[in-house]
N, C-alpha and C positions, 0 to 999 in steps of 0.2 A: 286559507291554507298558507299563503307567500307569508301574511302579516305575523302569524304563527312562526314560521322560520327565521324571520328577517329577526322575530324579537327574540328567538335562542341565537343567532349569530348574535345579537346584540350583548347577549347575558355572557358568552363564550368570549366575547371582547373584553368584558369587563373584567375578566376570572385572567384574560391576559396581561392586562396593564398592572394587574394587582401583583402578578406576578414580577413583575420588572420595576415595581414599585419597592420590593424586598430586595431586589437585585442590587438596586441603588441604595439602599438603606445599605446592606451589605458593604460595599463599595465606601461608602461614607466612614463605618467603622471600620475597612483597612487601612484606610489614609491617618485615620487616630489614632488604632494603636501603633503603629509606625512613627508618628507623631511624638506620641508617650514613649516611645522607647529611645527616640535621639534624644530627649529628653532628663534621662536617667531612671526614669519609673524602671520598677520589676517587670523581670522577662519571663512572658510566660515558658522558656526554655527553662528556664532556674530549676534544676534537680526532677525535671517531668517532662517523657514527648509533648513536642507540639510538631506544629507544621502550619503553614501559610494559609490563608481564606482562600476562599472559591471565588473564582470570577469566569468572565469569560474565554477563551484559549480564542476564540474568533476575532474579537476587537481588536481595534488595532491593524492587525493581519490581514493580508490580501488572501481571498475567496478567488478560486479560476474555475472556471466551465468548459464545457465544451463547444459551446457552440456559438456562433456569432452574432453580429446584429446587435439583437438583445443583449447575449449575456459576453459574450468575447470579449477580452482584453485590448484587444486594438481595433473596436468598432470598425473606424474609420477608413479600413486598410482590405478590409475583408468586403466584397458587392453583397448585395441584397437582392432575393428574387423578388419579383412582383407580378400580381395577376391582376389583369382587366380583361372583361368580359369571357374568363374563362379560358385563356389563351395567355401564356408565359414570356413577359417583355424580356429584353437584355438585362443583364445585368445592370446595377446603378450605386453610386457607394453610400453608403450606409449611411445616418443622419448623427447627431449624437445620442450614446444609447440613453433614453430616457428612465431606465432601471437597470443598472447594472448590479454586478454581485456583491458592490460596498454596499448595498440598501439593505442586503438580510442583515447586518452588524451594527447599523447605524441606531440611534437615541429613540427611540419609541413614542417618547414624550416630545424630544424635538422635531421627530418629524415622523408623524404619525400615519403617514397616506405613502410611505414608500414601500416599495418591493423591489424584488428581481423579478424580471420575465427571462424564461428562457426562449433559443432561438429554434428550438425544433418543433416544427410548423407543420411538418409532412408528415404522412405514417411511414415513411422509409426511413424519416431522421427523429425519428419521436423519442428517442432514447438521448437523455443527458446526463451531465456528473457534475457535482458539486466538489470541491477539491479542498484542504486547508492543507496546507504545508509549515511546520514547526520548526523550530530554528534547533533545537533540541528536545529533550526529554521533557512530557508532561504527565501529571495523571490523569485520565478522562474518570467524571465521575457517572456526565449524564448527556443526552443529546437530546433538544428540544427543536423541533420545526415547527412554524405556522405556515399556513400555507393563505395565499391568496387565495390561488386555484383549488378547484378538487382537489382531494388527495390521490395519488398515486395507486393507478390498479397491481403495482408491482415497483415495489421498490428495495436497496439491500444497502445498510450503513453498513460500512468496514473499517476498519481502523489495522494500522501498522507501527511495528514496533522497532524498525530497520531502517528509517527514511524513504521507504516506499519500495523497498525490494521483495519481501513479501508481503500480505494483506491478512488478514484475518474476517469474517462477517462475525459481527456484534449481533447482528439483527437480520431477519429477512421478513415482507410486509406486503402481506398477495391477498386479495378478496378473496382466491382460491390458492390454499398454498398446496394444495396437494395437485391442482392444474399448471398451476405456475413453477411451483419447484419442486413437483413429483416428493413432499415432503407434510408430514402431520400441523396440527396447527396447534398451538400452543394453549388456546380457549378450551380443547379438548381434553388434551395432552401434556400439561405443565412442563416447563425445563425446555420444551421443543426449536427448534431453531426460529421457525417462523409463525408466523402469529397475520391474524385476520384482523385484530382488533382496530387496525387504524387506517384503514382500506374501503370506506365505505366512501361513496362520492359525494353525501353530504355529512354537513353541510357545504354549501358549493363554495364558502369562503371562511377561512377564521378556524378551517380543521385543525389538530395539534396532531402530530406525531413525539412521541416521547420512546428513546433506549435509555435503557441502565445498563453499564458495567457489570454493576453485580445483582445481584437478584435481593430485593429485597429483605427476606426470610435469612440471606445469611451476610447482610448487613453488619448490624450487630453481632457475632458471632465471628466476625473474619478479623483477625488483626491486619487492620491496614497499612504494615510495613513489612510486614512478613514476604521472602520470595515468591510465593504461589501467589500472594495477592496482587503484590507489584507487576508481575507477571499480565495479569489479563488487565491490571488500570492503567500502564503506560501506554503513553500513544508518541509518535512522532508526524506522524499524518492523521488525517481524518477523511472519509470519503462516502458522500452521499451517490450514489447509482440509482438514479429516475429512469425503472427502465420499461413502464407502460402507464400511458396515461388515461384518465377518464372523462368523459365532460360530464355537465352537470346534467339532470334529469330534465325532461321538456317542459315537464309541469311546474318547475321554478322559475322564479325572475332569478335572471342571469345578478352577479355582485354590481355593487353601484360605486361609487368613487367620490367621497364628499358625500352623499346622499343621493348623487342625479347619475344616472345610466352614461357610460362613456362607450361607445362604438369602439374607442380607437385601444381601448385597455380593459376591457373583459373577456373574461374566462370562456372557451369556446362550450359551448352546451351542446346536443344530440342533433339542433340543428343550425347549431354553427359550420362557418367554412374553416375546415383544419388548417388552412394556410395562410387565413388572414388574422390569427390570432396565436398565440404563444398556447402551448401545451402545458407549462409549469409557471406557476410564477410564486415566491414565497415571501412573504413579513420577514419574519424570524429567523436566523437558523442559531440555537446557543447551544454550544460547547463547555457545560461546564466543567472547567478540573481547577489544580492549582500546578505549582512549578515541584518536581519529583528532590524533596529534602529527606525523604528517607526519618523523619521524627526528629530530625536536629537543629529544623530551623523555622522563623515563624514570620520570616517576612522573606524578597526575593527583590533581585536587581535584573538590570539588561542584563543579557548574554553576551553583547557584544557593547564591552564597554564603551566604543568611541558610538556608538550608534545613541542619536535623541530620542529621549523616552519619549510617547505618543501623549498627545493630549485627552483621550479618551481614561475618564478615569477608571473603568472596568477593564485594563487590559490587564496582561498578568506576565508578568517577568518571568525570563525561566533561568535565573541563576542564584543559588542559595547565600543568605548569609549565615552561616555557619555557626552553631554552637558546640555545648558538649566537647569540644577539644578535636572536634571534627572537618575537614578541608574536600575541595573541590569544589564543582559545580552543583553536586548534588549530594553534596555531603556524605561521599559513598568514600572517604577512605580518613583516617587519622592523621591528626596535623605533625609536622616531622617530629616533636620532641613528645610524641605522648604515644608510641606503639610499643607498648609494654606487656599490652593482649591485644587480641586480634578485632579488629573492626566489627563491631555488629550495629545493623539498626535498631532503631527505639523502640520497643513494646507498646506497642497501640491499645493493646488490651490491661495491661497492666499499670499501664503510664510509664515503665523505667525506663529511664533516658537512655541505662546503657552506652555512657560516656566511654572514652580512649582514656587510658591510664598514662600519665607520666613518665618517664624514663626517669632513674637515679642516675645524673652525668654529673653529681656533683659542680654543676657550672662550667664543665669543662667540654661539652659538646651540643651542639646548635640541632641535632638531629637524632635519631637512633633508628634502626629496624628490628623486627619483629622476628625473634631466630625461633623456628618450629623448635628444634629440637630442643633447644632451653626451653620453649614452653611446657614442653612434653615434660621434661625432666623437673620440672619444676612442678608439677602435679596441676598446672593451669594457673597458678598465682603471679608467673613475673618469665616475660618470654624477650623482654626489649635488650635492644647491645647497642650501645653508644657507637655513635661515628666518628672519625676524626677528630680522636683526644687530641686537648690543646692543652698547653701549659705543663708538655714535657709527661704529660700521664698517658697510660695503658690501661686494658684491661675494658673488660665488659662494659664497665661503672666506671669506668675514668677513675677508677680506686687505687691503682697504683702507678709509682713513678716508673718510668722506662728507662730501660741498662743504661746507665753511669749518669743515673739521677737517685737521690734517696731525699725521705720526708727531711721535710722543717717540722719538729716537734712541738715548735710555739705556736705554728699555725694550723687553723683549720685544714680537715680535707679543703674543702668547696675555696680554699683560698685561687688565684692565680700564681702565688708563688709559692706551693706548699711544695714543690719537688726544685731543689736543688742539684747544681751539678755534682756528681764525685772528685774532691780534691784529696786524689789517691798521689803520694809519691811516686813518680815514676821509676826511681833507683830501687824503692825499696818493694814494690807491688807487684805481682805479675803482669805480662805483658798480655798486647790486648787479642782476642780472639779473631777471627780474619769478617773483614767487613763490616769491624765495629767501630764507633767513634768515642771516643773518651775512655777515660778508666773507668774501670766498674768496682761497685760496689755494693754493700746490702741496700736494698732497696728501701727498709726500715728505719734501722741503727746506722747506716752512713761507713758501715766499717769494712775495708778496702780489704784484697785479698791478697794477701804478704807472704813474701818469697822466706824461704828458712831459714829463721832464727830473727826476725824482723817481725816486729811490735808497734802497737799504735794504732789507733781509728785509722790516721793516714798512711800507715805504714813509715813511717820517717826516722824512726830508730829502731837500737837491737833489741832486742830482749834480753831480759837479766841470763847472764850466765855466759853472752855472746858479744860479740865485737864483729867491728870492721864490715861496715854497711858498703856495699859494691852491690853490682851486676847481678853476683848470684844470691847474695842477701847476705846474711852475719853468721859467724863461723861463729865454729863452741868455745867457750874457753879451754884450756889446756892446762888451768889449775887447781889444787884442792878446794879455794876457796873462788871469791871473785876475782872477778878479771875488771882493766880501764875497756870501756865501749867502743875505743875509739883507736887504742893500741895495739889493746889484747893482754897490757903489761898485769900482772897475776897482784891483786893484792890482799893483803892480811888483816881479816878482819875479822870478827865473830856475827856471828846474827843471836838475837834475841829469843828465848822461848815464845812460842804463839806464836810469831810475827808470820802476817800475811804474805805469801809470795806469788807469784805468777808460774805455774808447773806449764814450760812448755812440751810441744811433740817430745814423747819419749821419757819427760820430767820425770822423777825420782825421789819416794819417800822415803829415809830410810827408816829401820825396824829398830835402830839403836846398839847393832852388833857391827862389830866391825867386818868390812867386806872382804870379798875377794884382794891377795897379796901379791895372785900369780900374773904372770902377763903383765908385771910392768904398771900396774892399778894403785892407786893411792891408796890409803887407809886412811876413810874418811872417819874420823870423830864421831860420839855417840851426841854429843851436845848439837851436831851440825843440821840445820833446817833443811828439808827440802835441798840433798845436796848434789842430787843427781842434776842440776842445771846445766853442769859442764861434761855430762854424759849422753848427749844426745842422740837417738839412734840408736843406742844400744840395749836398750828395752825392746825384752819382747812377750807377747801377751798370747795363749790361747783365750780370745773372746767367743762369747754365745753371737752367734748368727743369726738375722730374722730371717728366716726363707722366706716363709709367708705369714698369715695373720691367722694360721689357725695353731702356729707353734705360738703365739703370744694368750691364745686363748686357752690351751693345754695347761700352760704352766701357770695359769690362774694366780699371775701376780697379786699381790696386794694393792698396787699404787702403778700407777701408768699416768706420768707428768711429759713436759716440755719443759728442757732447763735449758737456760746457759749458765755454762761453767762461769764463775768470778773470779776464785783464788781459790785456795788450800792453806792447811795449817798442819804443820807437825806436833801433834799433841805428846809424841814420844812413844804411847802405847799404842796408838792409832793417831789413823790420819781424818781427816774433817775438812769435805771440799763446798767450797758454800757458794750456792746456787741462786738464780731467779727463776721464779716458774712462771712459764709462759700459758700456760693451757697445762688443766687435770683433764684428763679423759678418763680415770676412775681411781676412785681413793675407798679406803678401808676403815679400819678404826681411828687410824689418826687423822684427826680433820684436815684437810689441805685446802689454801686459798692459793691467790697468784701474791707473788709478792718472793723477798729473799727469805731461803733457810738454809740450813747445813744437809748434807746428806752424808754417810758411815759408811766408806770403803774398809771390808774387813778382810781384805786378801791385798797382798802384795807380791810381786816376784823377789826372786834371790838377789836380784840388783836391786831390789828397793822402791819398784814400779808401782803405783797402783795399780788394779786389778779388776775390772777390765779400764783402759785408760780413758781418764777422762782432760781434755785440752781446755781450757782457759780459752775465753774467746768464739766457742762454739755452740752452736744450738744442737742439743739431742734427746731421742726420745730413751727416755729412761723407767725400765718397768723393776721393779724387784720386793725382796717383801719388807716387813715395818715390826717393830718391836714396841706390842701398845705399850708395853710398861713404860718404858722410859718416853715414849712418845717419837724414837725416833725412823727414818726413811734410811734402809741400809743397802750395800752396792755390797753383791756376793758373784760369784764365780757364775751364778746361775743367773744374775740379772741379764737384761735386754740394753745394752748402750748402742746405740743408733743414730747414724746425722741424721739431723730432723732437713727434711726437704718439703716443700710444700703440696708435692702427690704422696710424700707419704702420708701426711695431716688428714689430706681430704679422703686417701683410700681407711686412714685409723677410724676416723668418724664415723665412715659409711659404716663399717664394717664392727666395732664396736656396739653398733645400736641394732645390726640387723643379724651376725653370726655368732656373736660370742652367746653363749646361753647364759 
């Protein structure tokens, strides 16, 4: 009957070594692909989850107990009781412990004859704990014991997720679990907390206890980076609780040691003395997980970087290197310049990496955050805002220059010198708003914001019709014809049919009749261009008003562009002001691109005004209808003239595609 046991202990050895035989194989193929990957080989992160091999989470790692002697952390410090003849000498101090708790983590193959013995000896101290403390976050996958000794009449793995604030039980492991933990047993009852199956006293050496995490059956079927699953695989402690022991059967030879019976190191049996032998003693204890990368990363470093890696090559680092555009310890958040959407882990079940998306900063910011409400608004495609624009830019995207900067047209966005200062004349430009530095100007076209009757990108001279640049900008002329810029002195000159002029605030076209004689008024010439120059102000307009966007959708214009005004021309019978289009937001039968045309103001006032006025120099939104015959875009009493402002663009847009019918 012994020769019978001895040769299933034997056969249960061998099913051991095999096992740590793989472990090491394993171990060998971490050190290679890591190897291959400083290397420059392909990462198995490249466009797919991965994540780090399994090793041990114990190696390495100090193991604590509770009890001393045997398994204690400071042997030597702690007395030892001792019995002769039955009667309890002094205390005496301990020897060196000849199996402490490095022996359950140690080489298998290198030293094949070690264990841990524990130090509870007595039935009043028979209860002990096995302890692993994690320096950070792991996954646990599986927990393996060997046991020297019997296995355990009552035992409970627990694991924690807090650094050992609270605990959880993985497992509980009773001969009787419904005597031991007034609970079902799991051989009956699947799913049950506790289970009988590894609670038998033999064999009296070489027993295996084994927990899973997860339960087999939904192994395959769980995505392993999903919250729920992270959830019950993270551990930061580990904790074995030995809390009744059993000895072997009478009818057995006690475990041997090398082959030959040791007195001083076997396993107490039915008629051993409880106090002169250890209660627990184990081989093995493995921990298998890896370090918690969340699917971003496929190899792992120390945690603490000054700290020397162990020479043990199955330990397991618990700090990630990082893919996917991914940062941290555990690759649980997006690297500064890629939160463009919100962080997710990698699909285990699918393989998508589920990378961090880029910010557009154009090169002008090192970082960006993740703004909810852009994501929102943005239907879930693009939620990132740049941080701390450089080089003079603003805006979400580092997209535009900031007050009293405007682009370099020769240059790229993404340049560092695409925004220049505003070189606004200071005599000729408005002055500047409170707490602002520089002049301002369009942030686009560079062109400064000029006091009355004052021309020019920089503002630095008058406008045709005006003189005498000061303070409060350039007065109007005061004669029929032109005036010197610089005197005011009136001079005599004709202008040319066609000839392009600049209509400033108030400009003047006239109709070819001669005007008002009352009031001291000139009698301007029928031949004369554009001659309201020197009439400033004294134009006045009933314009169409936008209230809102549903009065633009009523009058179902034809054509709804973005111009700036250029010039004008006096054709004699009509007037003809020619325009760049900056943006169609809807056109009719006459085709319209961006680029220059003419547009057909066919109302004028009594002084010679166009109708509604339109300023040279300005951006506005301009709606009215179109004469397919001739092809052309006409400005009537009943058109839409508008400063074009940048909420209004963006409220035209919305509103355009979503209420106009």
């Amino acid at each position: 009957m012994a020769s019978v046991d001895n040769k299933g202990n034997r056969g249960e050895c061998v099913h051991c070594m095999e096992v740590w035989s793989r472990l090491q194989m394993q171990a060998v193929l971490v050190w290679l692909s890591v190897a291959l990957m400083r290397t420059g080989a392909a990462s198995r992160c490249a466009g797919h989850a991965c994540s780090p091999p399994l090793g041990n989470l114990a190696s390495g790692r100090t193991l604590t107990t509770l009890t001393g002697c045997y398994g204690d952390a400071r042997p030597l410090l702690r007395p030892c009781p001792s019995r002769h003849q039955g009667a309890l000498e002094s205390p005496r101090p301990c020897p060196e412990d000849p199996h402490p708790p490095a022996h359950m983590t140690d080489d298998p193959f290198s030293h094949p004859g070690t264990w841990w013995a524990s130090g509870a000896a007595r039935p009043q101290t028979e209860r002990d704990e096995i302890r692993l403390d994690l320096e950070t976050r792991f996954c646990l996958s599986h927990v393996f014991l060997r046991f020297h000794s019997p296995r355990p009449r009552a035992m409970a793995v627990e694991r924690s997720g807090d650094f050992g604030r609270t605990w959880e039980t993985l497992k509980l492991f009773a001969h009787n679990c419904s005597l031991e933990f007034g609970l079902l047993d799991d051989v009956t009852e699947p799913g049950a907390p506790c289970t009988s199956r590894y609670s038998k006293a033999t064999p009296c050496t070489g027993g295996e206890v084994i927990v899973r995490t997860l339960s087999s059956s939904s192994i395959r079927a769980t995505d392993p980076y999903s919250p729920e699953t992270l959830a019950r695989l993270s551990v930061t402690n580990l904790r074995v609780r030995l809390l009744k022991a059993q000895g072997c059967p009478a009818h057995l030879d006690p475990p041997e040691e090398g082959g030959r019976p040791s007195n001083s190191t076997r396993v107490p049996t039915a008629t051993q003395d409880p106090v002169s032998a250890p209660y627990y003693s184990i081989y093995t204890l493995l921990a298998r997980g890896t370090c918690l990368c969340h699917g971003h990363g496929e190899h792992c470093v120390s945690h603490n970087v000054s700290q020397a890696l162990p020479r043990d090559s199955n330990w397991v680092a618990g700090r990630c290197v990082c893919s996917h555009h991914t940062a941290g310890d555990h690759c649980e958040r997006c690297s500064p310049l890629y939160n463009d959407r919100p962080w997710r882990p990698a699909n285990g079940s699918s393989g998508a990496p589920n990378g961090c998306q880029k910010c557009e900063c154009h090169g002008h910011a090192d970082s960006c955050h993740l703004s909810q409400r852009t994501w929102l608004s943005s239907e879930g495609t693009s939620g990132g805002v740049c941080d701390d624009c450089r080089h003079n830019t603003v805006g979400r995207r580092c997209q535009r220059c900031r007050r009293g900067y405007h682009r370099q047209p020769s240059l790229p966005l993404n340049s560092p010198h695409t925004c220049i200062r505003c070189r606004c004349d200071p005599l000729g430009s408005l002055s500047l708003q409170h707490r602002e530095e520089g002049p301002w100007c369009n942030p686009r076209s560079g062109q400064c914001t000029c006091k009355a009757g004052v021309g020019g990108v920089r503002c630095s001279q008058c406008m045709p019709g005006h003189w005498g640049l000061g303070a409060k900008g350039c007065q109007p002329c005061v004669c029929p014809q032109a005036c010197d810029p610089k005197t005011g002195q009136c001079l005599d000159r004709s202008y040319a049919d066609n000839q392009i002029v600049h209509v400033p605030i108030g400009g003047r076209i006239p109709d070819g009749e001669p005007m008002f004689t009352h009031e001291g008024e000139a009698v301007w010439p029928k031949d004369l261009a554009v001659s309201a120059l020197r009439s400033t102000g004294k134009c006045a307009c009933k314009e169409r008003k936008l209230r809102s966007l549903s009065d633009l959708c009523k009058a179902k214009h034809d054509y709804v562009i973005r111009i700036s005004v250029l010039s004008a021309h006096d054709k004699g019978s009509h007037a003809e002001v020619q325009v760049k289009v900056r943006k169609v937001l809807r056109s009719g039968q006459v085709p319209l691109s961006l680029g220059t045309l003419s547009v057909y103001p066919l109302t004028w006032t009594s002084r010679g005004c166009t109708c509604p006025i339109l300023n040279p120099g300005m951006d506005y939104l301009l709606a009215g209808p179109e004469d397919p015959e001739t092809g052309r875009l006409l400005v009537t009493l009943q058109s839409v003239v508008a400063l074009w402002t940048p909420r209004l663009g963006l409220n035209l847009s919305k509103g355009l595609r979503h209420e106009c019918p």
